[in-house]
N, C-alpha and C positions, 0 to 999 in steps of 0.2 A: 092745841098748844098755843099760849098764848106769844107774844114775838118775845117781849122779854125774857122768860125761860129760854127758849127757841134761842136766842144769842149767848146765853149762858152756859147752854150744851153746845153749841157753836167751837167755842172757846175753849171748853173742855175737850173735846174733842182736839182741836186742833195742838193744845196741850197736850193730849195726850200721844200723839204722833211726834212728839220730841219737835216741837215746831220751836225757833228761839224767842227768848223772850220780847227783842223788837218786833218780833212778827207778830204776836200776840198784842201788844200794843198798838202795832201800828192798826190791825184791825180792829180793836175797842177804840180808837180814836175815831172813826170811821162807822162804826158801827152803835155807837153810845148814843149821839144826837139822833139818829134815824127810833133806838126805843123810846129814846124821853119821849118822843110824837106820838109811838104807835104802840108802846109797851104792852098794853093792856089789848089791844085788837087778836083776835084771832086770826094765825098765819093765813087761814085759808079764804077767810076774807078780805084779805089787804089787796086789793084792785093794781092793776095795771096804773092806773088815773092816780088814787091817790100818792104809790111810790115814784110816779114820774113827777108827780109834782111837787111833790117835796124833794124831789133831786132837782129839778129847777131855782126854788128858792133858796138854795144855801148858796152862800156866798163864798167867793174864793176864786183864784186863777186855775188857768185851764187844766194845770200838771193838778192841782188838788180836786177840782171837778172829777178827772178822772180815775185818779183813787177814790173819792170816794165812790163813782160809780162799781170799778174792781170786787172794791172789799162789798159791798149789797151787793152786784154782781154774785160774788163768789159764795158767798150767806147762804144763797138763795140756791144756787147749783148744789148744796149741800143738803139744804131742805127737804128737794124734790126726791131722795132716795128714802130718806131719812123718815119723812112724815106724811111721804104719798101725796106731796102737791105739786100743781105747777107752778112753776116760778112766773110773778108778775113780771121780771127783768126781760122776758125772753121775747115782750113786742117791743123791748126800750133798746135801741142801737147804741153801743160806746162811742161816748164822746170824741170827735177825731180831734188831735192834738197839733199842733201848730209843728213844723220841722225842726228839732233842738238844734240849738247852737254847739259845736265844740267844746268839749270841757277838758282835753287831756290840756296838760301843762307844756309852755314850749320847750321844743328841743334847748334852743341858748339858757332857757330859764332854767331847765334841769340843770345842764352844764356847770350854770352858775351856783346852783342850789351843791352840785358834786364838790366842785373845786371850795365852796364855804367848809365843806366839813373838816374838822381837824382833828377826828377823830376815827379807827377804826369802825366801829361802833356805828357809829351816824353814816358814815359812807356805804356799810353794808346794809344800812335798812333802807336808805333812799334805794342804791342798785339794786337791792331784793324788789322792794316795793314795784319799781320802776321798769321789771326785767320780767317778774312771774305776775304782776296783775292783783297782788296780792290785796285783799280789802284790811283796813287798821286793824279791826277785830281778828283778821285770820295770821297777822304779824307778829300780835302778841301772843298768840296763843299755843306758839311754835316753841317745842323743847326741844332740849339737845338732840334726841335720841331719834326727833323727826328729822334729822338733818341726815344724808346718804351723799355722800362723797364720791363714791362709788359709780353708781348709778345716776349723780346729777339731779336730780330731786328731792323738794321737800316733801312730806306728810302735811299738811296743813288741813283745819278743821276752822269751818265757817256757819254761821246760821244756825248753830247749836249743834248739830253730831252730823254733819256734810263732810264727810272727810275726803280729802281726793291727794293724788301726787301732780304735784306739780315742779316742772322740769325749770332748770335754772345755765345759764350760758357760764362759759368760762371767764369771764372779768367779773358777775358775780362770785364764783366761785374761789377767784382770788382773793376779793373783797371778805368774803367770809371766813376763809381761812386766817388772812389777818384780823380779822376780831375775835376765830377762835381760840388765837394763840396768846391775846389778853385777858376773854373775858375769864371773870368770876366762876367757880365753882359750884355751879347751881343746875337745877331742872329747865329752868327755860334759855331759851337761843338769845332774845334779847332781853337783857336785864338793865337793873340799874349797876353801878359799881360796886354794890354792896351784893349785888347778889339776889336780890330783890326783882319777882317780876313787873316789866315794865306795862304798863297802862296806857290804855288812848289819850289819856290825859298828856301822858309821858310824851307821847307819839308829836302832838300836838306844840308841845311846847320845843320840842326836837325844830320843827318845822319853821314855828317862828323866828328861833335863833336864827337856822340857818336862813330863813330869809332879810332876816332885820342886817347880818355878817357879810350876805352879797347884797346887800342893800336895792330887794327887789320890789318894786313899788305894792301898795296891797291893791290897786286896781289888774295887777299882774296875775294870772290864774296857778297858784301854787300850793293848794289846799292838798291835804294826804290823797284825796279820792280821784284829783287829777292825775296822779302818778298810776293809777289803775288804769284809766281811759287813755293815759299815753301809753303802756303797753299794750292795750288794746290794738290802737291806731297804727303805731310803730309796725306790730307784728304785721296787721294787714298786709301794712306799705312795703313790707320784705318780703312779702307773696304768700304768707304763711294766708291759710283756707279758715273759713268760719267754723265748720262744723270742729276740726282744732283749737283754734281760739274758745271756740263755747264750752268747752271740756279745761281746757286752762283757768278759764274766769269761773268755771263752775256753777254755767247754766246747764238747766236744764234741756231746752231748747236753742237752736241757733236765733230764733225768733227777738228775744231778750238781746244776743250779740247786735244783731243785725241793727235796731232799733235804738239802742243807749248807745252802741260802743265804737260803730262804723260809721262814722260821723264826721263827715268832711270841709273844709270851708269850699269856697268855689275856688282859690287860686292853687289849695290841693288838688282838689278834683283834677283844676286843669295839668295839674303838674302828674299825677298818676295815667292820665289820658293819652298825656303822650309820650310815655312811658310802657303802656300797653295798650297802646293804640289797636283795633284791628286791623288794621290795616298796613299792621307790620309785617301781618303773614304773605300780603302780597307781593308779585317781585316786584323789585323795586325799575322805577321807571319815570320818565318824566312824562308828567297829564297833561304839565302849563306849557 
């Protein structure tokens, strides 16, 4: 099997496990320049040597290095069942990544971004967004009938057919109830005022108002994918546990939480530290 087919049934395959469509691209992005090189090579001779070494020469910062190494990586882990090989990948060690910086949005900046809204509408998708972790694509995707009053959670569907409930606090629940008592008569939760579902596009331009409205600088981190990683953070910091949190954000692993989402600066750190210091269990006493 030559590598080019070999990635074509790759893809197939992973199409055909309902994988979504970013995910599909994101691996043909990823996987396309490594055929152009070796397209015509048979899998079973492709060397340790020559796939490290052309994962050397491509260019790109560390976060892109290591996707690309992922999606080969994962190519290849598929291979080995598939076509009776071993994978060249498995004397090549993943590239270790630098420590991410912070990405939730600040607390004053949400604030700011809250009190901008002038609308039911906008105020429940920020609190939604801001509160269940929710990614753009899993916000718009949300219809009426996933909404549960009742029980405090929505149905929400992510990454093509991921469906999971996720649970929502009571000032969200406020918040939605004020916008379900304006919105339009339609299938989805957030719409436009006609009735019309709303789009990342939609999402996106929601965002800028509100920040151009509280006049929040664009060096400021207020992107929609911030307000995922402040619930993240947030939840931590209220004691809530990972292996929770990673069923909220709808990893699979806590591994994916622990790594993107529990991300702290150091004057958090230190403010979480001594806050649950260990040292609280001891009686208390004077040392000095």
């Amino acid at each position: 099997m030559i590598l080019y087919n070999a990635i074509d049934e790759f893809l197939l395959a992973k199409e055909a496990g309902m994988r979504a469509a970013s995910t599909l691209e994101w691996y043909a992005k990823y996987l396309n320049p490594f055929r152009r090189q070796y397209g015509t090579v048979d899998i079973e001779r492709l060397t340790m040597r020559q796939v490290a070494t052309w994962l050397i020469q491509q260019p790109g910062a560390p976060q892109q290095k290591h996707n690309r190494d992922r999606a080969i990586r994962t190519f290849f882990s598929w291979c080995e069942p598939t076509y009776g090989i071993k994978s060249p990948m498995n004397a090549i060690p993943l590239p270790k990544l630098p420590e991410p910086d912070p990405k939730a949005i600040e607390v004053d900046t949400l604030n700011r971004l809250i009190a901008a809204c002038k609308t039911p509408r906008d105020a429940a998708i920020i609190l939604t967004m801001a509160d269940c972790g929710l990614r753009a694509g899993g916000i718009v995707s949300i219809k009426i009938d996933d909404l549960d009053f009742a029980g405090r959670v929505i149905r929400v569907t992510e990454k093509g057919s991921r469906s999971r409930a996720v649970p929502f606090s009571i000032t969200t629940e406020q918040a939605l109830i004020a916008w379900c008592k304006r919105r339009p008569d339609c299938d989805w939760l957030f719409c436009s005022y006609v009735g019309t579902q709303l789009h990342y596009a939609g999402l996106r331009q929601i965002m800028r108002r509100l920040a151009e409205r509280a006049q929040i600088p664009i060096d400021e981190r207020h992107n929609l994918h911030s307000l995922r990683h402040f619930a993240a953070r947030e939840y931590l910091r209220q004691g809530g546990s990972l292996p929770s949190l990673a069923r909220i954000l709808g990893h699979k692993t806590i591994d994916t939480t622990a790594r993107y989402y529990a991300i702290y600066s150091g004057s958090e750190l230190a403010e979480l530290h001594d806050e649950h210091s260990p040292l609280k269990s001891l009686n208390k006493k004077e040392y000095i």
